[in-house]
PDB file with one MODEL, atoms N, CA, C and O in Angstrom:
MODEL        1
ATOM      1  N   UNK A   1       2.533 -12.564  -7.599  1.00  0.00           N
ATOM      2  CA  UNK A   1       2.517 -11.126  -7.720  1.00  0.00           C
ATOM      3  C   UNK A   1       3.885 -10.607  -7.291  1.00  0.00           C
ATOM      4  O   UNK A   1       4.421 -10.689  -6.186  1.00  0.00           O
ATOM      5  N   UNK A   2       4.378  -9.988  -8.553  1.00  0.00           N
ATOM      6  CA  UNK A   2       6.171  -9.978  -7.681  1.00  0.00           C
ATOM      7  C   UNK A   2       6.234  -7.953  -7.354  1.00  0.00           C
ATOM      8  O   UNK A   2       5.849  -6.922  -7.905  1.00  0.00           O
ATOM      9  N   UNK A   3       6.834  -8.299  -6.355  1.00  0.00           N
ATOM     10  CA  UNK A   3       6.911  -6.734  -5.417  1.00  0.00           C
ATOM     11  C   UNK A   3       7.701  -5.782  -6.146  1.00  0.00           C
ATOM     12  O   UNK A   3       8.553  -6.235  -6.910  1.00  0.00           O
ATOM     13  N   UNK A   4       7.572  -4.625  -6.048  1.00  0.00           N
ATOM     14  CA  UNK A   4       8.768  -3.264  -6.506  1.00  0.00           C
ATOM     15  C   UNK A   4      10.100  -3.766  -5.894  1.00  0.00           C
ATOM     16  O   UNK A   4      10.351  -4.110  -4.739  1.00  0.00           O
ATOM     17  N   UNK A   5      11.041  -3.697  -7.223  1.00  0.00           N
ATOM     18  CA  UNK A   5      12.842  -3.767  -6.807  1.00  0.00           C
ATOM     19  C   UNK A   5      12.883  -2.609  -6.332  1.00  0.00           C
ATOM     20  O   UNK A   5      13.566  -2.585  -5.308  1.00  0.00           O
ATOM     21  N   UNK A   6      12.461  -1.635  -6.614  1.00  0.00           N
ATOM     22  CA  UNK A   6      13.226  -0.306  -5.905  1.00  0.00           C
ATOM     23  C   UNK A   6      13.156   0.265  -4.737  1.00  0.00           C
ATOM     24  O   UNK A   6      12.006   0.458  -4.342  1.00  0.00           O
ATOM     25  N   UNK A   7      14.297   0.717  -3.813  1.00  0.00           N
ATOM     26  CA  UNK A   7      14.490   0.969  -2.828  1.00  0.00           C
ATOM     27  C   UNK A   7      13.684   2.428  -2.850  1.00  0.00           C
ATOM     28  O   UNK A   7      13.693   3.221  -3.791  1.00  0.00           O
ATOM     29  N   UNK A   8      12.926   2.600  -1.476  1.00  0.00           N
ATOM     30  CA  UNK A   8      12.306   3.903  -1.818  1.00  0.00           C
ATOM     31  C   UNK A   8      13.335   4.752  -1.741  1.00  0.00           C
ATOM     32  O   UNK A   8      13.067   5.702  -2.476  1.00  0.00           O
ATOM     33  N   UNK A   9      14.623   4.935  -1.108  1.00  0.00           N
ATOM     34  CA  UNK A   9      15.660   6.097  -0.986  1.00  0.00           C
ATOM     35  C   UNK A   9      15.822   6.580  -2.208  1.00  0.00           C
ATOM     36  O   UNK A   9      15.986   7.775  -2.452  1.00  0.00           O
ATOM     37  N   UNK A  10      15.784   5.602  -3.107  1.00  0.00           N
ATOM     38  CA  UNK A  10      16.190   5.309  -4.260  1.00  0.00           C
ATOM     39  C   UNK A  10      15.575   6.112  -5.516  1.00  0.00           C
ATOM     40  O   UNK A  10      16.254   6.400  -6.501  1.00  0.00           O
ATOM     41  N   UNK A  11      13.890   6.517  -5.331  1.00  0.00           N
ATOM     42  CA  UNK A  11      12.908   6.937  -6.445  1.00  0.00           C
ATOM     43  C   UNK A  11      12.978   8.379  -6.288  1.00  0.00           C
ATOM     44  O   UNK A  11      13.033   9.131  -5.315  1.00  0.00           O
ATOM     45  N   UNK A  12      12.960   8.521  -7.461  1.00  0.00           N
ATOM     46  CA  UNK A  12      13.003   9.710  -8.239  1.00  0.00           C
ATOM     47  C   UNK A  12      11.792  10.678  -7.801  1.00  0.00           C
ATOM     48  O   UNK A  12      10.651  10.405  -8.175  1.00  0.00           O
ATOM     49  N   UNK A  13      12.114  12.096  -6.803  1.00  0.00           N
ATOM     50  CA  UNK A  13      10.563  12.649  -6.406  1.00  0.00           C
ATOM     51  C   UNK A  13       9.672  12.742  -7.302  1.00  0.00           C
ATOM     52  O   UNK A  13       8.450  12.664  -7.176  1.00  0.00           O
ATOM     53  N   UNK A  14      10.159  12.874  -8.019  1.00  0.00           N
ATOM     54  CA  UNK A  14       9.027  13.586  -9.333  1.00  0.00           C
ATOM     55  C   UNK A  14       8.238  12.577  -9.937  1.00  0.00           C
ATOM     56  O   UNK A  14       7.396  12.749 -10.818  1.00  0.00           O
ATOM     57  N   UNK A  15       8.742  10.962  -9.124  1.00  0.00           N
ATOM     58  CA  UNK A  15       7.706   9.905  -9.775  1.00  0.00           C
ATOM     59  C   UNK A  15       6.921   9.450  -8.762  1.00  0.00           C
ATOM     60  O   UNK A  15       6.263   8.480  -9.139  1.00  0.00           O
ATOM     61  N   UNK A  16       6.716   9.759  -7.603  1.00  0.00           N
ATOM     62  CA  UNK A  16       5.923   9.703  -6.204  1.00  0.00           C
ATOM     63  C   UNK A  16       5.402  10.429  -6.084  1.00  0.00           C
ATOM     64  O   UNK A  16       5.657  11.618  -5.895  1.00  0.00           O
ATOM     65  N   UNK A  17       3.951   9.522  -6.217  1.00  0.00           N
ATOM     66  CA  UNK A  17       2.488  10.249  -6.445  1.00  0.00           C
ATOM     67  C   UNK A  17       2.407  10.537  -5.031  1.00  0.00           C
ATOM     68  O   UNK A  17       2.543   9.760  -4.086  1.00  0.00           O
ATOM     69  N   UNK A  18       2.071  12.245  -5.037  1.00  0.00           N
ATOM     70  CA  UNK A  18       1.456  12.662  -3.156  1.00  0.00           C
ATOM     71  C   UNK A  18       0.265  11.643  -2.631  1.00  0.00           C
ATOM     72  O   UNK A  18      -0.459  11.178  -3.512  1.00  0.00           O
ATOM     73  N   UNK A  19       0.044  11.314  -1.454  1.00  0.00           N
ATOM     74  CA  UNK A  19      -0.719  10.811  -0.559  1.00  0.00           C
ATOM     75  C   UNK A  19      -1.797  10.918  -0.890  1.00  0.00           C
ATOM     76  O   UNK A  19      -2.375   9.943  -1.370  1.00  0.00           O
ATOM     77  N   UNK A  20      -2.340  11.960  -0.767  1.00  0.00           N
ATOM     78  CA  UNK A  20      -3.766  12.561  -1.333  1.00  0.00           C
ATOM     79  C   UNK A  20      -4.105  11.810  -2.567  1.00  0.00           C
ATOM     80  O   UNK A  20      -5.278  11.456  -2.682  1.00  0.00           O
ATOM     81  N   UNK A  21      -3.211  11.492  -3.566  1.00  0.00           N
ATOM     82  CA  UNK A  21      -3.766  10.929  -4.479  1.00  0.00           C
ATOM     83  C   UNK A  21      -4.800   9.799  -4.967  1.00  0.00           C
ATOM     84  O   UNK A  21      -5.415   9.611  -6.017  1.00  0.00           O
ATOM     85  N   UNK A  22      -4.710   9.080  -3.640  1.00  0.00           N
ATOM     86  CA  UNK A  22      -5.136   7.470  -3.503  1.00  0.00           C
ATOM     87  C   UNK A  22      -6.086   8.181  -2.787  1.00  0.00           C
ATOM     88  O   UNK A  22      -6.095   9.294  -2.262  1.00  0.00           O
ATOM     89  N   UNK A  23      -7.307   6.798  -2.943  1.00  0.00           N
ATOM     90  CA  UNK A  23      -8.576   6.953  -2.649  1.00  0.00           C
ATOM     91  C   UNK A  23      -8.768   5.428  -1.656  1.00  0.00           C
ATOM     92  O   UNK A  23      -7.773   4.705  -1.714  1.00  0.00           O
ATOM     93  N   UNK A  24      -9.768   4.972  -0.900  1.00  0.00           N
ATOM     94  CA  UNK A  24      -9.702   4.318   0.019  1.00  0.00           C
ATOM     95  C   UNK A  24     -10.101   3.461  -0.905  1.00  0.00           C
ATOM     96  O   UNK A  24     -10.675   3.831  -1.930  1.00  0.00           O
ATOM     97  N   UNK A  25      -9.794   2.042  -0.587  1.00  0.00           N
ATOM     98  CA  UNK A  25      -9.627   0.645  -1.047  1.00  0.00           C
ATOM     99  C   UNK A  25      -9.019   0.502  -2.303  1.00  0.00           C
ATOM    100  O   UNK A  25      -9.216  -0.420  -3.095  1.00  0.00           O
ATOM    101  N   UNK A  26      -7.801   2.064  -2.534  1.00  0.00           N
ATOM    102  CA  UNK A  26      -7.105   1.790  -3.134  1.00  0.00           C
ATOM    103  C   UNK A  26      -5.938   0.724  -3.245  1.00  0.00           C
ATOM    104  O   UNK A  26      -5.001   0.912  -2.468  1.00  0.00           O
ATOM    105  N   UNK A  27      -5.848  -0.419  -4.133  1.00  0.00           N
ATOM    106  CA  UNK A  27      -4.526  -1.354  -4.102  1.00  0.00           C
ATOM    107  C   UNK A  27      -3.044  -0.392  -4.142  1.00  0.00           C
ATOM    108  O   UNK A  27      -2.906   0.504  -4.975  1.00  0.00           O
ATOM    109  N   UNK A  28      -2.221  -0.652  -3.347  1.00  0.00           N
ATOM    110  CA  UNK A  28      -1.117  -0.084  -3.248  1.00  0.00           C
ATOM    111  C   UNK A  28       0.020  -1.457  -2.865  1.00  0.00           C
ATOM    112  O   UNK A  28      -0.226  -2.647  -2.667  1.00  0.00           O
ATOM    113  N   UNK A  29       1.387  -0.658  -2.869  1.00  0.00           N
ATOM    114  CA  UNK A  29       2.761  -1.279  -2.697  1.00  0.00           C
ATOM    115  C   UNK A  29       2.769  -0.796  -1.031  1.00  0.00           C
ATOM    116  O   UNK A  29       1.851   0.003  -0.847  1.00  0.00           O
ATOM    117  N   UNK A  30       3.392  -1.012  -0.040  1.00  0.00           N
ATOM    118  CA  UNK A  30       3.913  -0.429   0.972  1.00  0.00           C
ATOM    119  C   UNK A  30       5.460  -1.175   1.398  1.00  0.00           C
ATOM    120  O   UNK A  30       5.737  -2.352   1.169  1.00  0.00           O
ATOM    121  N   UNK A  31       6.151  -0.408   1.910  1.00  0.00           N
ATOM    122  CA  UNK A  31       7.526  -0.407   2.419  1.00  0.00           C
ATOM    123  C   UNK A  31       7.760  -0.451   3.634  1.00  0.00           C
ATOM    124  O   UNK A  31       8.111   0.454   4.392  1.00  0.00           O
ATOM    125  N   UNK A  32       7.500  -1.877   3.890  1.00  0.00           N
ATOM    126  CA  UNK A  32       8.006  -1.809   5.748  1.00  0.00           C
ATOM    127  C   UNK A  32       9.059  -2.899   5.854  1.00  0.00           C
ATOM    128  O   UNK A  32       9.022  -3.790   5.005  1.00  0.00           O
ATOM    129  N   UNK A  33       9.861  -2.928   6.663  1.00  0.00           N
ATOM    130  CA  UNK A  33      10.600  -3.669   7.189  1.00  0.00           C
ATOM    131  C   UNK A  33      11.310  -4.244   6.071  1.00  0.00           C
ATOM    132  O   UNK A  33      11.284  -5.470   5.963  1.00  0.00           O
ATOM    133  N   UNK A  34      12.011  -3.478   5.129  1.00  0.00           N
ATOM    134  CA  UNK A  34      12.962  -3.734   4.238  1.00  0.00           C
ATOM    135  C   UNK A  34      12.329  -4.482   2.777  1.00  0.00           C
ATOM    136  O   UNK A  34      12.887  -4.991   1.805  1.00  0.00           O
ATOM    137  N   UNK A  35      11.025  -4.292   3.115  1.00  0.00           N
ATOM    138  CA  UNK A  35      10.456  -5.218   1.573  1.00  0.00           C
ATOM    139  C   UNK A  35       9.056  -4.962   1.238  1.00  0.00           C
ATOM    140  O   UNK A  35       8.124  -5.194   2.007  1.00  0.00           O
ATOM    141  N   UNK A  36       8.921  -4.394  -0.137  1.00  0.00           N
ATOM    142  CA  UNK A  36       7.756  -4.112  -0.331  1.00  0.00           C
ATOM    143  C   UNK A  36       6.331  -5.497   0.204  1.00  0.00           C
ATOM    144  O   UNK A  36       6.413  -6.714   0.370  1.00  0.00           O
ATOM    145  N   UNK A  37       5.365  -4.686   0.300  1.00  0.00           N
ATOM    146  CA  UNK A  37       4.185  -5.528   0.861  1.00  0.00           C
ATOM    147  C   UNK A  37       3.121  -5.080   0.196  1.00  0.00           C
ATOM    148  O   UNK A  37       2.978  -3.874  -0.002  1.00  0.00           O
ATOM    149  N   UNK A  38       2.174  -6.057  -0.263  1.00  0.00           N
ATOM    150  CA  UNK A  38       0.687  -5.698  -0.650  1.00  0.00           C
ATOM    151  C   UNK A  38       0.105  -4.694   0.550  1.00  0.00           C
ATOM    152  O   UNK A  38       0.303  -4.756   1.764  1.00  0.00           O
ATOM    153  N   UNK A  39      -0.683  -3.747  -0.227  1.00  0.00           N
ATOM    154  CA  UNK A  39      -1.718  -3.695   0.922  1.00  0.00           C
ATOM    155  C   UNK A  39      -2.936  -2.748   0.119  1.00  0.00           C
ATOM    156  O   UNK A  39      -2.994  -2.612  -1.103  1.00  0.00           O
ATOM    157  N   UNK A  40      -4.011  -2.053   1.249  1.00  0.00           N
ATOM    158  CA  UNK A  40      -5.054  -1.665   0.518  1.00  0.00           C
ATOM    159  C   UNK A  40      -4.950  -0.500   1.316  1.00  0.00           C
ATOM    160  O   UNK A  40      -4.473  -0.640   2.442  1.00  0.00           O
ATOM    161  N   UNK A  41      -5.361   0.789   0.885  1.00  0.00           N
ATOM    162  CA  UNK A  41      -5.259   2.236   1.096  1.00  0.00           C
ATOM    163  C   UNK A  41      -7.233   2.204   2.345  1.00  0.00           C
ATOM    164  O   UNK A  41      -8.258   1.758   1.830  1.00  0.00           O
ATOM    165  N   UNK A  42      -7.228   2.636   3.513  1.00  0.00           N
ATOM    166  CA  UNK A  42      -7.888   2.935   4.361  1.00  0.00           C
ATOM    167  C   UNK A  42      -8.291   4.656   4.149  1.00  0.00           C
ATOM    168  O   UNK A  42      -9.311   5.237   3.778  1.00  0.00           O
ATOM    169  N   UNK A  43      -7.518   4.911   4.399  1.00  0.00           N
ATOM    170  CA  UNK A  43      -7.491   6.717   4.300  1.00  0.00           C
ATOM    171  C   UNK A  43      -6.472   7.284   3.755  1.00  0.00           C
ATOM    172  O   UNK A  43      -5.598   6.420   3.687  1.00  0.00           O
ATOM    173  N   UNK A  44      -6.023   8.447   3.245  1.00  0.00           N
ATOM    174  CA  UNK A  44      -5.416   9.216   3.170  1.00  0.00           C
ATOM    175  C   UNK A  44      -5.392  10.901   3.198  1.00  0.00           C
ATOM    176  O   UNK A  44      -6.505  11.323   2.886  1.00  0.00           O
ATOM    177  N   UNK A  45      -4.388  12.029   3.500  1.00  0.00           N
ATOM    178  CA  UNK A  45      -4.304  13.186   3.838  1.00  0.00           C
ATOM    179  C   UNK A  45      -3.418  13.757   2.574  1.00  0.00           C
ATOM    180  O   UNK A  45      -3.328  13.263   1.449  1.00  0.00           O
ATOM    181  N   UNK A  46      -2.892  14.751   3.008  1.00  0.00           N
ATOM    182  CA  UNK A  46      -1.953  15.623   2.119  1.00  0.00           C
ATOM    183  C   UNK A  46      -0.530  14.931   2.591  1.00  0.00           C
ATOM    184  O   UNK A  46       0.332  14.690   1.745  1.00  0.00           O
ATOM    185  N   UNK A  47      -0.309  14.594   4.124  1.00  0.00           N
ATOM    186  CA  UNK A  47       1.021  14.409   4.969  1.00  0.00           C
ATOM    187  C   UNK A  47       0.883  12.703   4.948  1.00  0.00           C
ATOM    188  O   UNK A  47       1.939  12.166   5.281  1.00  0.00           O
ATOM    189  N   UNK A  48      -0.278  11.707   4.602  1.00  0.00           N
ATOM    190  CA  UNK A  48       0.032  10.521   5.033  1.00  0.00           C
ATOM    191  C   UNK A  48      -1.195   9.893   4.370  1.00  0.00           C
ATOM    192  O   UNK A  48      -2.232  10.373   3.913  1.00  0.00           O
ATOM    193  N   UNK A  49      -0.666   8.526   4.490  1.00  0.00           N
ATOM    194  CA  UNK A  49      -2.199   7.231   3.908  1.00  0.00           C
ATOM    195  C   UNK A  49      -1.951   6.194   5.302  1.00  0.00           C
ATOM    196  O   UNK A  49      -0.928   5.944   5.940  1.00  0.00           O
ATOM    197  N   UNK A  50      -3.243   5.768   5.435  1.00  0.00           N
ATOM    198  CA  UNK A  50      -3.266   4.808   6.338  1.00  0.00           C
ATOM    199  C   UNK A  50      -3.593   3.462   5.749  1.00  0.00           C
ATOM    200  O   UNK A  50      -4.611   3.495   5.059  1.00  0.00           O
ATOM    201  N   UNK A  51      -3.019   2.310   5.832  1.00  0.00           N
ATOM    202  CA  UNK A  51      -2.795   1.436   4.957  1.00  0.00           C
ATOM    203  C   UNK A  51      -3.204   0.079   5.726  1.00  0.00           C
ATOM    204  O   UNK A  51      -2.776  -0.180   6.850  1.00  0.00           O
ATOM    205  N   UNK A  52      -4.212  -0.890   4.895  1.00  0.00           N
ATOM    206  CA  UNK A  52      -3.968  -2.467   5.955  1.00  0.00           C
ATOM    207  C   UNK A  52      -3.251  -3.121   4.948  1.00  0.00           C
ATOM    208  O   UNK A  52      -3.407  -3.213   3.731  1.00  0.00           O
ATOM    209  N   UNK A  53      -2.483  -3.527   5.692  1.00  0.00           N
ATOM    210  CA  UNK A  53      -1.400  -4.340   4.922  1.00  0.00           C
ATOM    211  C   UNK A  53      -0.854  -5.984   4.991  1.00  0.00           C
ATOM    212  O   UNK A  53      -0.927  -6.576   6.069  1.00  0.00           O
ATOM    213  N   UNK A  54      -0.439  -6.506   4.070  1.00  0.00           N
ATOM    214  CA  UNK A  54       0.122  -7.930   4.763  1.00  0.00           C
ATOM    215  C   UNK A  54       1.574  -7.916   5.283  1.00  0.00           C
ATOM    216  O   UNK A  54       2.498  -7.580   4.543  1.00  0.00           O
ATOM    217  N   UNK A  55       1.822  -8.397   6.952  1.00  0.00           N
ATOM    218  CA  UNK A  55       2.881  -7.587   6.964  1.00  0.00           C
ATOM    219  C   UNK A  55       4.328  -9.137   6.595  1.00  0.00           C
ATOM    220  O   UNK A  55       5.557  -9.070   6.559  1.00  0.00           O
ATOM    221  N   UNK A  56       3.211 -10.521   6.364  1.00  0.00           N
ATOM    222  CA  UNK A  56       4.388 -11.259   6.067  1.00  0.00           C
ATOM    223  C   UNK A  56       3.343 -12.123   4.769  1.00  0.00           C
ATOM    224  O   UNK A  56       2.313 -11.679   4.263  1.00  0.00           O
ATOM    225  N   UNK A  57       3.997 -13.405   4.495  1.00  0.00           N
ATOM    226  CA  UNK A  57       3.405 -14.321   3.807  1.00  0.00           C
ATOM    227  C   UNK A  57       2.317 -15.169   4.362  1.00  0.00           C
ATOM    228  O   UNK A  57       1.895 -16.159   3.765  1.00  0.00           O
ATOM    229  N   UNK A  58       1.754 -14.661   5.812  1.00  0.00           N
ATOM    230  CA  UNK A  58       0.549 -15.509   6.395  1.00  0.00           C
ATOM    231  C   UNK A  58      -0.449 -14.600   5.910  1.00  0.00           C
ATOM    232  O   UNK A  58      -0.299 -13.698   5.086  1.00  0.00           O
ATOM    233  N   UNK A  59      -1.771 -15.045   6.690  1.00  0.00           N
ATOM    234  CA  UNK A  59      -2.960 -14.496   5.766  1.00  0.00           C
ATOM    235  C   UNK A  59      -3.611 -13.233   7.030  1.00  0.00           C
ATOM    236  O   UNK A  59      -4.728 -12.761   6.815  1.00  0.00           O
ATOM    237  N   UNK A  60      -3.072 -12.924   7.889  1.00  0.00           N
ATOM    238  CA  UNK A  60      -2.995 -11.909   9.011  1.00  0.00           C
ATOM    239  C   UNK A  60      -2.279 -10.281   7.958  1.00  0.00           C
ATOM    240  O   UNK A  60      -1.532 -10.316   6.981  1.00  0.00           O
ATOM    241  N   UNK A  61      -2.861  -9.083   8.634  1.00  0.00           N
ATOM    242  CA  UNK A  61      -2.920  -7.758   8.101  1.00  0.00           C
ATOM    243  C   UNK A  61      -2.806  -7.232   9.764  1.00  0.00           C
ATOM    244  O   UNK A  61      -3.294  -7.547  10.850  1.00  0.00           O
ATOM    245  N   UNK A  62      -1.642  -6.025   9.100  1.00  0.00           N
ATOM    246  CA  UNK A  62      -1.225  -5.070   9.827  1.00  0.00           C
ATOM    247  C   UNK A  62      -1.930  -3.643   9.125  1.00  0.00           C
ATOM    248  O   UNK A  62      -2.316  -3.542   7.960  1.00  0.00           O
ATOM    249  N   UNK A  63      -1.974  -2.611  10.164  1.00  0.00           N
ATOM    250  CA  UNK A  63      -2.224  -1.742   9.960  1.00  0.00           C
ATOM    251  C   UNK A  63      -1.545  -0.124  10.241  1.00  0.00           C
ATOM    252  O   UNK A  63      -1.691   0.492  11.297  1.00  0.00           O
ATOM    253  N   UNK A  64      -0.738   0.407   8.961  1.00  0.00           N
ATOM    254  CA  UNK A  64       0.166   1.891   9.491  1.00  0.00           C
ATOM    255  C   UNK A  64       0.013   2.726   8.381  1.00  0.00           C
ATOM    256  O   UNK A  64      -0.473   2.513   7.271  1.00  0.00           O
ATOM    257  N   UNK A  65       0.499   3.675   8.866  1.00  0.00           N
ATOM    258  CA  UNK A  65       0.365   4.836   8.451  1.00  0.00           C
ATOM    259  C   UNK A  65       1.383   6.005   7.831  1.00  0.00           C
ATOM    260  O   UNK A  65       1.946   6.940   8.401  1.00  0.00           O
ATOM    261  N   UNK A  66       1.395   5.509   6.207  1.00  0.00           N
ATOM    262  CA  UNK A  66       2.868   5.754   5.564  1.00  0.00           C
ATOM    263  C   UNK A  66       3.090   7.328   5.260  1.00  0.00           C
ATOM    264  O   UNK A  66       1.982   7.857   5.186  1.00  0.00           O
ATOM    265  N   UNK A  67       3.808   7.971   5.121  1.00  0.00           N
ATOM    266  CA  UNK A  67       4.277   8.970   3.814  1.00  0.00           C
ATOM    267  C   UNK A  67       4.512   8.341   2.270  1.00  0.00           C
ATOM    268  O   UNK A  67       4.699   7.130   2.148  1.00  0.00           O
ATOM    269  N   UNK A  68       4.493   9.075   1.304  1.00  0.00           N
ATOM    270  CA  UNK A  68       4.026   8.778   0.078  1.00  0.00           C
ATOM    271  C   UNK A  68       5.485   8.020  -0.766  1.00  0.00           C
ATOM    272  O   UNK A  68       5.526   7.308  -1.770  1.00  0.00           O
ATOM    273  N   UNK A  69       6.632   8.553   0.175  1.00  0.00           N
ATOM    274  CA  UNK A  69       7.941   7.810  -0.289  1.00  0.00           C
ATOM    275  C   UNK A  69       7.833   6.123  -0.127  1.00  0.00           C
ATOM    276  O   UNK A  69       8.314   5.351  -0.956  1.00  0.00           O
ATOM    277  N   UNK A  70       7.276   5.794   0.818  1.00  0.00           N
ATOM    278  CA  UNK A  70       6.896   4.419   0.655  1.00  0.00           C
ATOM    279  C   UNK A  70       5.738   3.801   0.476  1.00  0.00           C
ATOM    280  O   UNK A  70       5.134   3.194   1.360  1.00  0.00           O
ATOM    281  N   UNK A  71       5.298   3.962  -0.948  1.00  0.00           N
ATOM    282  CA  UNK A  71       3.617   4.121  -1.427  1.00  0.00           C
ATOM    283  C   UNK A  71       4.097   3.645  -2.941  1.00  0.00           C
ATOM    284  O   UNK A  71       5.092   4.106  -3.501  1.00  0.00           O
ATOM    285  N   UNK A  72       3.377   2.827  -3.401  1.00  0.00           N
ATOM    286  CA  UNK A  72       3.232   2.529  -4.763  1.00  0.00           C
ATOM    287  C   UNK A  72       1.755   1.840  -5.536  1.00  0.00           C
ATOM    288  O   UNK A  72       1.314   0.790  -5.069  1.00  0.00           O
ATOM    289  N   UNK A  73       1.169   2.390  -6.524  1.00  0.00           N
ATOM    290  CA  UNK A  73       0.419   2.263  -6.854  1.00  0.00           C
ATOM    291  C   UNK A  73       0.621   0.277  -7.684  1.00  0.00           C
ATOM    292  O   UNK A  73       1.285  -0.134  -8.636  1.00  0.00           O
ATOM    293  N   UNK A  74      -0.381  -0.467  -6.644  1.00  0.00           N
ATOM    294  CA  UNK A  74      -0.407  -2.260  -7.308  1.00  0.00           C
ATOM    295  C   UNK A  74      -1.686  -2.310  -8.542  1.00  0.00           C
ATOM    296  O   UNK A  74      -2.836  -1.872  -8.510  1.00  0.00           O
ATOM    297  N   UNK A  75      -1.099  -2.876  -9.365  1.00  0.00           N
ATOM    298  CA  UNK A  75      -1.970  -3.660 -10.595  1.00  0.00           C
ATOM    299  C   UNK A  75      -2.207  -4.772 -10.172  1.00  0.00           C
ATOM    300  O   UNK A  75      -3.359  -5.103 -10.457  1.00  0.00           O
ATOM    301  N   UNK A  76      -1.479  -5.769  -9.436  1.00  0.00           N
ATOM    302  CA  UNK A  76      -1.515  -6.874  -9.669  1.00  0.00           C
ATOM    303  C   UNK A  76      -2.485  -7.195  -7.762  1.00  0.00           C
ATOM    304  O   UNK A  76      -2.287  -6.678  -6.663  1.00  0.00           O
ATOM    305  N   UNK A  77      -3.666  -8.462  -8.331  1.00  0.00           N
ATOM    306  CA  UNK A  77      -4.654  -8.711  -7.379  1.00  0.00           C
ATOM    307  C   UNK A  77      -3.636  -9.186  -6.119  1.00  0.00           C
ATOM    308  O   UNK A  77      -2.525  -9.708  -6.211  1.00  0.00           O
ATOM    309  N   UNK A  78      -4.347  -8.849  -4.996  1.00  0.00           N
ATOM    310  CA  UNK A  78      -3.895  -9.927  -3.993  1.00  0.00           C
ATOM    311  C   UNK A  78      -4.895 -10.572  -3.414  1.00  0.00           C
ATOM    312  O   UNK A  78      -5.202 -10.114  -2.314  1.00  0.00           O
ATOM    313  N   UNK A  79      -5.563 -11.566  -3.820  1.00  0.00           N
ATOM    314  CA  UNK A  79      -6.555 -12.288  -3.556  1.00  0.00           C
ATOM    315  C   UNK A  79      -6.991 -12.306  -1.781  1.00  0.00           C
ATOM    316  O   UNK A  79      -8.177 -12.374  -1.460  1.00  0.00           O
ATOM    317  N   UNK A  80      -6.103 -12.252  -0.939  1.00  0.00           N
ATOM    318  CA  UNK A  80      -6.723 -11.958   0.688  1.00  0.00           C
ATOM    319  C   UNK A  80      -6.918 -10.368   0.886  1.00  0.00           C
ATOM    320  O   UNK A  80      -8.059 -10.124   1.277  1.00  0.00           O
ATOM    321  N   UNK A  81      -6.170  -9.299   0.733  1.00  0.00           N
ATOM    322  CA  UNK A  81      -6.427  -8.425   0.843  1.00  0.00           C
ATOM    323  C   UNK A  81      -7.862  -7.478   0.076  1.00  0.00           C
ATOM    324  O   UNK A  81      -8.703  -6.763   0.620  1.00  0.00           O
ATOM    325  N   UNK A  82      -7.661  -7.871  -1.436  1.00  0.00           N
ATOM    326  CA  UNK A  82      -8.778  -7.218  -2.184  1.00  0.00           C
ATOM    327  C   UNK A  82      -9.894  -8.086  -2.113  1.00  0.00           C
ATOM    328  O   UNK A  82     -10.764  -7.662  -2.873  1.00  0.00           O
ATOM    329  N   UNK A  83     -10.302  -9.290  -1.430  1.00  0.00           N
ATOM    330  CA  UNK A  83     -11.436  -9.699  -1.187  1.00  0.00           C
ATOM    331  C   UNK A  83     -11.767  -9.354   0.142  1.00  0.00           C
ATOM    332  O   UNK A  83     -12.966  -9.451   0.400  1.00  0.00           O
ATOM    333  N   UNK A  84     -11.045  -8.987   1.032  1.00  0.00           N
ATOM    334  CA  UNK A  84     -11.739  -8.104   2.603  1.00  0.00           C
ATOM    335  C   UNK A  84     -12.479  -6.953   1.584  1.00  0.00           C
ATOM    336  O   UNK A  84     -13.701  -6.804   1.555  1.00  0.00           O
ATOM    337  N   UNK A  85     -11.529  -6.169   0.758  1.00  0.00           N
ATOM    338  CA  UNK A  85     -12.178  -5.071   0.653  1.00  0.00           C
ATOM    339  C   UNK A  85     -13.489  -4.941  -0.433  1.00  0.00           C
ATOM    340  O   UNK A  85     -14.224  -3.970  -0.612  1.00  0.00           O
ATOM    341  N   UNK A  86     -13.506  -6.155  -1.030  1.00  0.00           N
ATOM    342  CA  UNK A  86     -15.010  -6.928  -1.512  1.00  0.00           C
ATOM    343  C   UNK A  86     -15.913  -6.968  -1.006  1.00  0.00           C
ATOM    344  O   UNK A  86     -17.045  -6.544  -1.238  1.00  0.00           O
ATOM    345  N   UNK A  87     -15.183  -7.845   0.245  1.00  0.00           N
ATOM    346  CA  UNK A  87     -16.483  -8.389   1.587  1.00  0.00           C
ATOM    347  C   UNK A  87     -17.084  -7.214   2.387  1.00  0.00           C
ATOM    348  O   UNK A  87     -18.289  -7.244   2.636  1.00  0.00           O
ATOM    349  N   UNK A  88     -16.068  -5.831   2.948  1.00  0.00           N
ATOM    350  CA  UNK A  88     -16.548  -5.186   3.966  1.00  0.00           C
ATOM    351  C   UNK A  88     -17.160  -3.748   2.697  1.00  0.00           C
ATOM    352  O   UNK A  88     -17.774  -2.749   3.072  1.00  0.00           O
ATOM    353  N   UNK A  89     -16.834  -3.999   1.467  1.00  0.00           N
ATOM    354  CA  UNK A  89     -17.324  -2.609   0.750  1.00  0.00           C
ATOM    355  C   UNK A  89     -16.597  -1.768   0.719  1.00  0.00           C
ATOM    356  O   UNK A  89     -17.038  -0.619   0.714  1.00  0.00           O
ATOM    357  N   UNK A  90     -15.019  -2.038   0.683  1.00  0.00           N
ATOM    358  CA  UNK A  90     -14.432  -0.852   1.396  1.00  0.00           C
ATOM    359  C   UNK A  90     -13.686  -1.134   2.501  1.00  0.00           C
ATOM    360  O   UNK A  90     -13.986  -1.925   3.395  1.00  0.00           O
ATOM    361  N   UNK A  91     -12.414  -0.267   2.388  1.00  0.00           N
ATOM    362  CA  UNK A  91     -12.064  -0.438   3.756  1.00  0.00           C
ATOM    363  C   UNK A  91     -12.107   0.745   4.521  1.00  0.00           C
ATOM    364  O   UNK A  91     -11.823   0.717   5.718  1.00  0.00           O
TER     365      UNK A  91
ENDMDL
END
């Protein structure tokens, strides 16, 4: 599953979907620590989404709480993450 090249500084506002948009156990992109990451949408507001995420290549999930500049909507499965949200119904 290969990650977003683009730097979020980088995207165009007008193509960054607001926060609010995503719905919980939505698949998303997230932007931490210099490189996009799988993760699955928990909650979201108007100001923020709360996200569990993978924060490396082990099978362990972090959990934060982005603005929508570092948010991208994933197509592609991530077999540990979208089967928690199989197993628990939801995250």
């Amino acid at each position: 599953m290969p990650a977003p090249d683009i730097d979020p500084d980088h995207r165009n506002p007008a193509d960054v979907a607001p926060t609010d948009s995503y719905r919980p156990a939505d698949p998303v992109w997230i932007y931490r620590g210099g490189q996009w990451r799988s993760g699955v949408v928990e909650s979201a507001s108007s100001r923020a989404a709360t996200v569990t995420y993978r924060p490396n290549g082990a099978r362990g999930t972090g959990v934060d709480t982005l603005t929508a500049r570092y948010l991208l909507a994933r197509a592609d499965a991530d077999p540990t993450l979208d089967r928690m949200t199989d197993v628990r119904g939801g995250l």
